[in-house]
C-alpha positions as CSV (number, residue, x, y, z in Angstrom):
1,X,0.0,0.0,0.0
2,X,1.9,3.3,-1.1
3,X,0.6,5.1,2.2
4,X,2.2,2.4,4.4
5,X,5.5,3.1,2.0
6,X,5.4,6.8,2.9
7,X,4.8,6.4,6.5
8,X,8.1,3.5,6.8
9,X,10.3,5.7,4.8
10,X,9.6,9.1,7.3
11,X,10.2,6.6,10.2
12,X,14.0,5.5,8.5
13,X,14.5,8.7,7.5
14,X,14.0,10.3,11.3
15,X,16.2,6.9,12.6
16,X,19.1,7.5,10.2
17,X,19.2,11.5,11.4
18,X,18.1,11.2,15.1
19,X,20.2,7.5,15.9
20,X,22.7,7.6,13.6
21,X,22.9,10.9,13.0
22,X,23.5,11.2,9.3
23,X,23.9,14.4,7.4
24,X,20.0,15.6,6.6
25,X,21.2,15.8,2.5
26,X,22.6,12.2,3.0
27,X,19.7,10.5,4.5
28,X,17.2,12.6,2.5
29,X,18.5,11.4,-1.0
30,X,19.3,7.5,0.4
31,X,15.7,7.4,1.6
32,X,14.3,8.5,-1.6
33,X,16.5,6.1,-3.7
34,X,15.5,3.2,-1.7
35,X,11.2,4.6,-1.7
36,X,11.9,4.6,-5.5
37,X,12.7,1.2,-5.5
38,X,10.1,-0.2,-3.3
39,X,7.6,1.7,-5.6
40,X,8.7,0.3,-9.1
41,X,11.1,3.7,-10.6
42,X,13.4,1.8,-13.0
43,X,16.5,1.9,-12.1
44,X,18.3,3.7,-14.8
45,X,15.6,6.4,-14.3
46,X,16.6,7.4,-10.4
47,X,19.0,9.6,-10.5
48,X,16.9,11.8,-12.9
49,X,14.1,11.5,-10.8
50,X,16.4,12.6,-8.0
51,X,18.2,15.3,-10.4
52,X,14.6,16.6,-11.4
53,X,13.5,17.2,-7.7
54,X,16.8,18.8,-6.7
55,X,16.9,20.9,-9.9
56,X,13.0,21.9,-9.6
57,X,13.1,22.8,-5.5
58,X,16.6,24.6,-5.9
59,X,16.0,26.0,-8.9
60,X,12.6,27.7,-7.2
61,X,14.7,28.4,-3.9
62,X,18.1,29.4,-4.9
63,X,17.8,32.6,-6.1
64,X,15.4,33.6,-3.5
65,X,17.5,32.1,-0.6
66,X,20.7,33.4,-1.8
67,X,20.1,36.7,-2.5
68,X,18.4,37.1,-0.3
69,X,20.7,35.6,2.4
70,X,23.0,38.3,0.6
71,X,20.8,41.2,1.9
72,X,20.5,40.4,4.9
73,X,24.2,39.8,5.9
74,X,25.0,43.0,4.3
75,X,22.4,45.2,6.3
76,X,23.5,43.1,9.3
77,X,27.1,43.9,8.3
78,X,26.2,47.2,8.1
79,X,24.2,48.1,11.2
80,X,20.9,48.4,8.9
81,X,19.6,45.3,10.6
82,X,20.4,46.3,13.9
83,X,19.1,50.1,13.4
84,X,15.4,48.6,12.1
85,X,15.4,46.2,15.2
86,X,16.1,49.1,17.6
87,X,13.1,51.0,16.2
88,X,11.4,48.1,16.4
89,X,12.3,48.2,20.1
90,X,11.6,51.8,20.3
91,X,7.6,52.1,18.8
92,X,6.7,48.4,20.7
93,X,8.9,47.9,23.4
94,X,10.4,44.5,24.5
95,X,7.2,43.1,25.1
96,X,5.5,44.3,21.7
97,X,8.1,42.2,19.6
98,X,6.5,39.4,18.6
99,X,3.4,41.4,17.6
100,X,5.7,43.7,15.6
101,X,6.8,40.5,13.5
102,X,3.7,39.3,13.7
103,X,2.4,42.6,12.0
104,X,5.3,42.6,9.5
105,X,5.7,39.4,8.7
106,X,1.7,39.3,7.5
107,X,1.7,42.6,5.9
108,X,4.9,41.5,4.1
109,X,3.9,37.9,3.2
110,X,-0.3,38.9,1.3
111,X,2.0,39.1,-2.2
112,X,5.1,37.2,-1.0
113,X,6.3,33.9,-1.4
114,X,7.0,32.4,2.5
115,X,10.8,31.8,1.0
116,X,11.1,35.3,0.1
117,X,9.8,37.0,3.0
118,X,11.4,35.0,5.2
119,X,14.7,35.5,4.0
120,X,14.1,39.2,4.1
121,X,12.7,39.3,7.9
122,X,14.6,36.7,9.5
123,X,17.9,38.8,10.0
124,X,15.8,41.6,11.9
125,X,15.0,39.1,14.3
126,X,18.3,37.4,14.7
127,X,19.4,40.8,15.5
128,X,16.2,41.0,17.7
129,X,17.1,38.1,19.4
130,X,20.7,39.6,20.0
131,X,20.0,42.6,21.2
132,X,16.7,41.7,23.7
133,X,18.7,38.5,24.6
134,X,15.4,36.2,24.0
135,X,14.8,33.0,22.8
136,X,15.1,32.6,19.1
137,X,11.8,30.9,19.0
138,X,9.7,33.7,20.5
139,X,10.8,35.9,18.3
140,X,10.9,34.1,14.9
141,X,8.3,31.6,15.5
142,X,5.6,34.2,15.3
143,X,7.5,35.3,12.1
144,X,7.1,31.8,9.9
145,X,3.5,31.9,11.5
146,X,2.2,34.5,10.2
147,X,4.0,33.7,6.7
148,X,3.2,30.1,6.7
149,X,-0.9,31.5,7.2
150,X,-0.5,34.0,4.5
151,X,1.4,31.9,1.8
152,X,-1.3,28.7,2.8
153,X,-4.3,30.5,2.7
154,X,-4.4,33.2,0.2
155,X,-4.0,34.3,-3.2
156,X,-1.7,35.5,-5.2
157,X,0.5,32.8,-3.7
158,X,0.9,29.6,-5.7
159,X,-1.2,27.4,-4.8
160,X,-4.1,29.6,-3.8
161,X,-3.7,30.9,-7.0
162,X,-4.0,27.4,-8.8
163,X,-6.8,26.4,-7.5
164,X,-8.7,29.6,-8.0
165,X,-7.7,29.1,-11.7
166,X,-9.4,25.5,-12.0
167,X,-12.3,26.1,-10.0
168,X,-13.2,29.6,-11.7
169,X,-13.0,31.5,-9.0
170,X,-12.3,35.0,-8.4
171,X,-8.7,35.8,-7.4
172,X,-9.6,39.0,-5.4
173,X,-12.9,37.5,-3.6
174,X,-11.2,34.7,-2.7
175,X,-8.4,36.9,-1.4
176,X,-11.2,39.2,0.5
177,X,-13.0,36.3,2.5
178,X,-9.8,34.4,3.0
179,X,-8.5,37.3,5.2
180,X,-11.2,37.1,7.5
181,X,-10.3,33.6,8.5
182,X,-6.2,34.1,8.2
183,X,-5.8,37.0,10.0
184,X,-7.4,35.9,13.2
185,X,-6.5,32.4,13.2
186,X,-2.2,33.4,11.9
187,X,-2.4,36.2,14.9
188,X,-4.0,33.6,17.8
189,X,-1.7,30.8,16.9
190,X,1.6,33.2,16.3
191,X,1.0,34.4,19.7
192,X,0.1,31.5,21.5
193,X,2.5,28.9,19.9
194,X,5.8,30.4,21.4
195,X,4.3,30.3,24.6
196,X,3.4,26.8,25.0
197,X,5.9,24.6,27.8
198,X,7.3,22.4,24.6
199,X,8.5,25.0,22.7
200,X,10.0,27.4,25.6
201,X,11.9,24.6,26.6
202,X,13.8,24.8,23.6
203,X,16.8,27.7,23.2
204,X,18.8,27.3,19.6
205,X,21.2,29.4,18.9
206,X,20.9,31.6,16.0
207,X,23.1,29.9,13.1
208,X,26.5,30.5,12.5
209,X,26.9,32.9,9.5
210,X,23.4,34.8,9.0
211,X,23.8,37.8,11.3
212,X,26.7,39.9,12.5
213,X,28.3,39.2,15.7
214,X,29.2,42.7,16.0
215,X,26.9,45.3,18.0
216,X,27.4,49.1,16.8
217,X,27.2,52.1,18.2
218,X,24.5,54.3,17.1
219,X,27.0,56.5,14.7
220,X,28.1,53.9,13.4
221,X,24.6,52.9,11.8
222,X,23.1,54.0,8.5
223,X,19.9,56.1,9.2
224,X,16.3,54.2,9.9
225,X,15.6,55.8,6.2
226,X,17.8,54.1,4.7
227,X,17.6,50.9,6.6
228,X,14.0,50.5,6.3
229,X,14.0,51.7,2.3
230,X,16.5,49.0,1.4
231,X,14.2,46.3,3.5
232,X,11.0,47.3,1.7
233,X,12.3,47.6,-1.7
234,X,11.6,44.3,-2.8
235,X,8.5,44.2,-1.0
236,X,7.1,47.3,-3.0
237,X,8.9,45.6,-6.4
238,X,7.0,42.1,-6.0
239,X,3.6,43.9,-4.4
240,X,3.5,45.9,-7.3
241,X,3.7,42.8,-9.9
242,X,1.5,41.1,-7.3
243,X,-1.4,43.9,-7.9
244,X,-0.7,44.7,-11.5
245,X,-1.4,41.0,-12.5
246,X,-4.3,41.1,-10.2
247,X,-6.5,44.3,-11.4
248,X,-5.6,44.2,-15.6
249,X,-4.7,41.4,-18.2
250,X,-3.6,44.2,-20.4
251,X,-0.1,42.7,-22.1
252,X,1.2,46.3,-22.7
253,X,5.5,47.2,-22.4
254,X,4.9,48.6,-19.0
255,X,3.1,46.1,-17.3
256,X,6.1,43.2,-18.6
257,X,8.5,45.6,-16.8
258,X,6.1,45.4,-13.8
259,X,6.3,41.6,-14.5
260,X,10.3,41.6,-14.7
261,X,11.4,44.0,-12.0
262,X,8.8,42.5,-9.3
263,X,10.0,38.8,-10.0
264,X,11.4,37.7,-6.6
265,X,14.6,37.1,-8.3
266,X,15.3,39.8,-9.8
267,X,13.5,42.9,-6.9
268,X,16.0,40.5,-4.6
269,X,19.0,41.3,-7.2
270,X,18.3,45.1,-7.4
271,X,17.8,45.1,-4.0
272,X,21.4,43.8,-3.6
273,X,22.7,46.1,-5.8
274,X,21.3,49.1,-4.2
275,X,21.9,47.6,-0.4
276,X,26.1,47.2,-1.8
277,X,25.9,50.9,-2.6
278,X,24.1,51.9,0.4
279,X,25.9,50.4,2.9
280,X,29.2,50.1,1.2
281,X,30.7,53.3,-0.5
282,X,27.9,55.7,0.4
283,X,28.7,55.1,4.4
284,X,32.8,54.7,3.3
285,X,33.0,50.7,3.5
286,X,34.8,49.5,0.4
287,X,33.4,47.4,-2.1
288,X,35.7,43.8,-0.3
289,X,33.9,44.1,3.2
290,X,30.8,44.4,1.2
291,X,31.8,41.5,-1.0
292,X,33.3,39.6,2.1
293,X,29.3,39.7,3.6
294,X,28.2,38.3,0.3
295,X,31.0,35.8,1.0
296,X,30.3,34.7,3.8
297,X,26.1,34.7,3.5
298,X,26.6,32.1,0.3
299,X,28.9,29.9,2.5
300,X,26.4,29.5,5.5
301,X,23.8,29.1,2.7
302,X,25.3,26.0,1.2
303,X,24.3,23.2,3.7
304,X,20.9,24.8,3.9
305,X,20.4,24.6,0.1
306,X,21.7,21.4,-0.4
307,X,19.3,19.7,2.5
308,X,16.2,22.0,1.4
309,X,17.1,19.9,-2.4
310,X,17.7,17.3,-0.9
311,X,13.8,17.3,0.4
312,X,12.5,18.2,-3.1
313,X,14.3,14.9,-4.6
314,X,12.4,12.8,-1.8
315,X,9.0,14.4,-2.8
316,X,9.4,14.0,-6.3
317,X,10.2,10.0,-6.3
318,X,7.1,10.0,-4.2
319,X,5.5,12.0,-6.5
320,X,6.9,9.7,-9.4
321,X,6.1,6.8,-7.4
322,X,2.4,7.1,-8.2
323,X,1.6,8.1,-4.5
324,X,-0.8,11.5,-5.7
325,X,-2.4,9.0,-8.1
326,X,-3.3,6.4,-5.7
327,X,-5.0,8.8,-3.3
328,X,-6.7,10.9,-6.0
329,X,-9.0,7.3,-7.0
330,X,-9.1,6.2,-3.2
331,X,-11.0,9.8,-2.8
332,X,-12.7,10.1,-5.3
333,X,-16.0,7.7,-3.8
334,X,-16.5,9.5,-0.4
335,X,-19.5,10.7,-0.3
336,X,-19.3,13.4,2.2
337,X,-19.5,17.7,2.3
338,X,-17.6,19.1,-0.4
339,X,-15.5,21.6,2.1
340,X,-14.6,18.2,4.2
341,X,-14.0,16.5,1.2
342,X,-11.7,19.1,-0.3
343,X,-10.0,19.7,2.6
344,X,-9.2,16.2,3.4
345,X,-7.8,15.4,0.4
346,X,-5.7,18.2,0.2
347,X,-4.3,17.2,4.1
348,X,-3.5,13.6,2.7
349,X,-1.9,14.8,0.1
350,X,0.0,17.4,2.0
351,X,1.6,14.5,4.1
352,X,2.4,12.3,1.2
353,X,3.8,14.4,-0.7
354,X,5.1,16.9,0.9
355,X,4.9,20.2,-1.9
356,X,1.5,22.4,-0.3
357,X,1.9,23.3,-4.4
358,X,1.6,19.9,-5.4
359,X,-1.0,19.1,-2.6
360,X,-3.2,21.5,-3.4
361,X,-3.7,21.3,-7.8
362,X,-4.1,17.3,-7.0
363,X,-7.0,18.0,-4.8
364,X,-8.6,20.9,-6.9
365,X,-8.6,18.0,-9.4
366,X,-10.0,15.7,-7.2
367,X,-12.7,17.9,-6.2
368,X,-13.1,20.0,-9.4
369,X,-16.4,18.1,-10.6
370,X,-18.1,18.8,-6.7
371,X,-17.5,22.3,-7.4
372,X,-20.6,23.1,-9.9
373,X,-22.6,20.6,-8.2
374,X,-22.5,22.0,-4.9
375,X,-23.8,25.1,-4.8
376,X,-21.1,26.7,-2.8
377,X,-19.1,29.2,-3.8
378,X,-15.9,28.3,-5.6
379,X,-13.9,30.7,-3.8
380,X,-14.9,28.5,-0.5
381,X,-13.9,25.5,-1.8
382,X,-10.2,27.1,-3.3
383,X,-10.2,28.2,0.5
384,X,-11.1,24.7,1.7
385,X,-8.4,23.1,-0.2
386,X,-5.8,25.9,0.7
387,X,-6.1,25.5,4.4
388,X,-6.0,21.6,4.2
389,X,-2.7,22.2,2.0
390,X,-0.5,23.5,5.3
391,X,-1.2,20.5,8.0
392,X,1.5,17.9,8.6
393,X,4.7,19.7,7.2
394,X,7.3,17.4,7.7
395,X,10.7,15.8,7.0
396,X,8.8,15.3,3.1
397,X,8.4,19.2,2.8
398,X,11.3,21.4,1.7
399,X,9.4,24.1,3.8
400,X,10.2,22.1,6.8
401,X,14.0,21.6,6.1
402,X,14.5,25.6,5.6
403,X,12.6,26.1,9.0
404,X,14.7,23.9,10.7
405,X,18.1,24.9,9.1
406,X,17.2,28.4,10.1
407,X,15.7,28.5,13.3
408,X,19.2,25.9,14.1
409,X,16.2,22.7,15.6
410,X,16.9,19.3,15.7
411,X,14.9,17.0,13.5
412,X,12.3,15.8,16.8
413,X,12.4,20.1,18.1
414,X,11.1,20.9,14.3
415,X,8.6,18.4,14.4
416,X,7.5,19.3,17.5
417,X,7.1,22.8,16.6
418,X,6.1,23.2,12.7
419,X,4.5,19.7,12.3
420,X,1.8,21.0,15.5
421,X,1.5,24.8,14.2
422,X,0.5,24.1,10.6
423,X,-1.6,21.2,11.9
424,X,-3.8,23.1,14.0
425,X,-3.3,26.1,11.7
426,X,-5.1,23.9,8.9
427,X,-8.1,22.3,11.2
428,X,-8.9,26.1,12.7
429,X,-8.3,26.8,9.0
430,X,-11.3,24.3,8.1
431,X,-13.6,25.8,10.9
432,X,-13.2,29.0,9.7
433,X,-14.4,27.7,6.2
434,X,-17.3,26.2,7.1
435,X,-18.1,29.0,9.4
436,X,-17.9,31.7,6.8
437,X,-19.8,29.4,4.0
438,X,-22.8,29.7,6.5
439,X,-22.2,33.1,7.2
440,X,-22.7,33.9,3.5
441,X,-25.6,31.4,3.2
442,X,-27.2,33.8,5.7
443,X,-26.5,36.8,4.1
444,X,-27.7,35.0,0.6
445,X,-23.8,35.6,-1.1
C-alpha cells in the first residue's frame, strides 16, 4: 500500500538523522532512492528522478534564498539590521516584539512567497534576538507563523492561486473572505505557539553565519531611512507585480516591466545592488567588506540549500512513485460535504507528498467536478483546499528543512514545533471555512 511506504520511509529517514545521525542531505537522497525502488522507478531512471527534484526545488529556492541571504548579511554587516530592530524596540517595546513581527511578517507575506519574506525578515529578528537577549523561538516563531498563514491560505500565492484558476474563482474574492479567516487564526496561533511549555523549553542558537556578531554604536549605523527603504524595496517591487497581474490582463511594455522587475529574483538582485551601494561606498565601507558579507552569507547558505534539495528529490520519487495517483481514485468515492471533502484530500496529500503546491492542484482536481454541483461558492472550496494544503509539514516538505536549518532545531524540536502549528493552523483553518460558507448562506452571497 503506497501510504504504508510513505509512512516506513519518514520513520527510517527520522532513525538514520536522530540515531545515527546522518547528514539531513545524506539520509534525505538515500531514503528517496530506496522509496523509488520499493515503488517500481526503474532503475536507470533514479537519478533523474532525484536530479529533477533537486533541480526543480533549488531552482525555485536558490535565487530567492541566496540573494536574499545576501541582503540580509549586508544590512546586518552594516548596522541596517540592527538600526530597524532598535526601532522596532523603540515604537513596541520589549514586550510588543512578537506582535511587531507578527504585524510585519503578514503585511509583508499577502504578495510574497514564505521563502522570500522569510529571508528578508529573519535577520531583523536574529538581530532582535541579539540585542533583547530572547529565545530565538519567541521571536521568529511568530514570524514563519504569520507567513506560513499567508502563503497557505491566500491568493496571489501559488497554490491559492491554482486552485482559483481550476475552479473559476475569483482571485480578489477569494483573497477578500480568505483574510477574515487568516488574520485571526495566523495572529491567535503566532501568539500562542511560542508560549506553549514544549516550545520554551527549547533555546537554539541563531546559526553561525546569518547575522553579525558585531553590536554598533548608534554612529556607526546607516539612518532608519535608509535601513527601512533597502528592506521594503523588494516588498514594493514584488507587491507591485502582485497587484498589476491582479487588477488588468492588459499585455502592454509597461506592465512586462512590472512583471520583470517585481520577480522575486530579480527585486531581490536590485535590492542587492542598491543595499552594496548603500551600505558600502555611500557610508565609506569598500566594495571587499561588502563583498566579504556576500561571501560569507553564500557559504552559511550552502548546507541549507543542499538539504532544502535534498527534500524536493524525496517528494518527487514520491510524487513519481504514483503516491498522488493512488490517493486521488481512493478519494474520489466518499460521499461526504464538499469543504470536508476538499480539505481532506488536500491534508492527505499534504503529508504524502510533501509540496502544499503539489498538494493543493491534485485535490482541486479531485474535487473539481463537486464544485458546480454543490452550490457553494468556488472561492470557499479554493479556501477549503488551501487551508487543508499547510497541515502535517514534515521531514517530506522542503518548507520544513528551511525552517529547521534556520531557526538551528533538531529534526524531533522541528517536528515538535512546525509539524503542531500548521496542523492546527489547517483544522482552525477548516472551521473558519465552514463558518464563513454559513455566514454567507445567511447573508444569501
Amino acid at each position: 500500500m503506497p501510504l504504508v511506504v510513505v509512512g516506513i520511509s519518514v520513520l527510517v529517514l527520522l532513525l538514520l538523522m536522530t540515531r545515527l545521525r546522518l547528514n539531513g542531505f545524506a539520509a534525505l537522497l538515500l531514503v528517496a532512492v530506496c522509496v523509488a525502488v520499493v515503488r517500481g522507478i526503474p532503475v536507470a531512471e533514479i537519478p533523474d528522478v532525484l536530479s529533477e527534484g533537486i533541480g526543480g526545488q533549488i531552482g525555485d529556492t536558490m535565487l530567492t534564498i541566496g540573494l536574499g541571504a545576501m541582503v540580509g548579511r549586508v544590512m546586518g554587516d552594516s548596522g541596517a539590521a540592527q538600526r530597524i530592530a532598535a526601532r522596532l524596540l523603540a515604537v513596541c517595546g520589549p514586550r510588543g516584539v512578537q506582535v511587531a513581527m507578527v504585524l510585519t511578517a503578514m503585511l509583508i507575506g499577502v504578495t510574497m512567497f514564505y521563502e522570500v519574506a522569510f529571508v528578508i525578515i529573519v535577520p531583523v529578528a536574529f538581530t532582535l534576538v541579539r540585542v533583547t537577549r530572547s529565545n530565538l523561538l519567541w521571536v521568529g516563531l511568530p514570524m514563519s507563523i504569520a507567513l506560513s498563514t499567508m502563503h497557505s491560505f491566500l491568493p496571489p500565492h501559488p497554490g491559492p492561486t491554482a486552485v482559483a484558476s481550476a475552479f473559476h474563482a475569483s482571485v480578489g474574492l477569494t483573497l477578500f473572505y480568505g483574510l477574515f479567516i487568516a488574520v485571526p487564526i495566523g495572529v491567535l496561533i503566532a501568539l500562542v505557539w511560542p508560549r506553549l511549555p514544549f516550545v520554551r523549553a527549547m533555546n537554539p542558537s541563531v546559526p553561525k553565519g546569518l547575522v553579525s556578531e558585531r553590536v554598533f554604536e548608534d554612529e556607526e549605523m546607516p539612518g532608519t531611512a535608509w535601513s527601512l527603504a533597502v528592506a521594503l524595496l523588494p516588498v514594493v517591487l514584488i507587491a507591485g507585480a502582485a497587484v498589476t497581474d491582479m487588477v488588468t490582463s492588459a499585455r502592454t511594455p509597461v506592465v512586462h516591466v512590472v512583471e520583470f522587475v517585481g520577480s522575486a529574483p530579480v527585486a531581490l538582485l536590485l535590492t542587492l545592488l542598491v543595499a552594496i551601494w548603500a551600505f558600502g561606498p555611500r557610508m565609506g565601507r569598500s566594495l571587499d567588506e561588502v563583498a566579504a558579507s556576500c561571501r560569507g552569507a553564500a557559504q552559511a547558505m550552502a548546507m541549507i540549500l543542499l538539504v532544502i534539495g535534498a527534500g524536493g528529490a524525496f517528494k518527487q520519487v514520491l510524487v513519481d512513485g504514483g503516491i498522488s495517483d493512488y490517493i486521488k481514485d481512493v478519494t474520489e468515492g466518499w460521499s461526504i460535504s464538499p469543504i470536508i471533502l476538499a480539505w481532506l484530500v488536500a491534508v492527505i496529500l499534504r503529508v504524502a507528498l510533501g509540496s502544499a503546491t503539489v498538494a493543493v492542484v491534485t485535490a482541486s482536481g479531485v474535487v473539481l467536478p463537486l464544485v458546480a454541483g454543490s452550490g457553494i461558492a468556488p472561492e470557499i472550496m479554493v479556501l477549503a483546499v488551501s487551508c487543508g494544503s499547510i497541515a502535517f509539514s514534515h521531514v517530506n516538505d522542503p518548507g520544513f528543512w528551511m525552517f529547521k536549518e534556520y531557526f538551528n532545531l533538531s529534526v524531533i524540536e522541528a517536528i515538535k514545533v512546525r509539524t503542531s502549528y500548521t496542523t492546527v493552523l489547517a483544522v482552525l483553518g477548516l472551521g473558519g471555512v465552514l463558518l464563513l460558507e454559513r455566514a454567507l448562506n445567511a447573508l444569501n452571497l
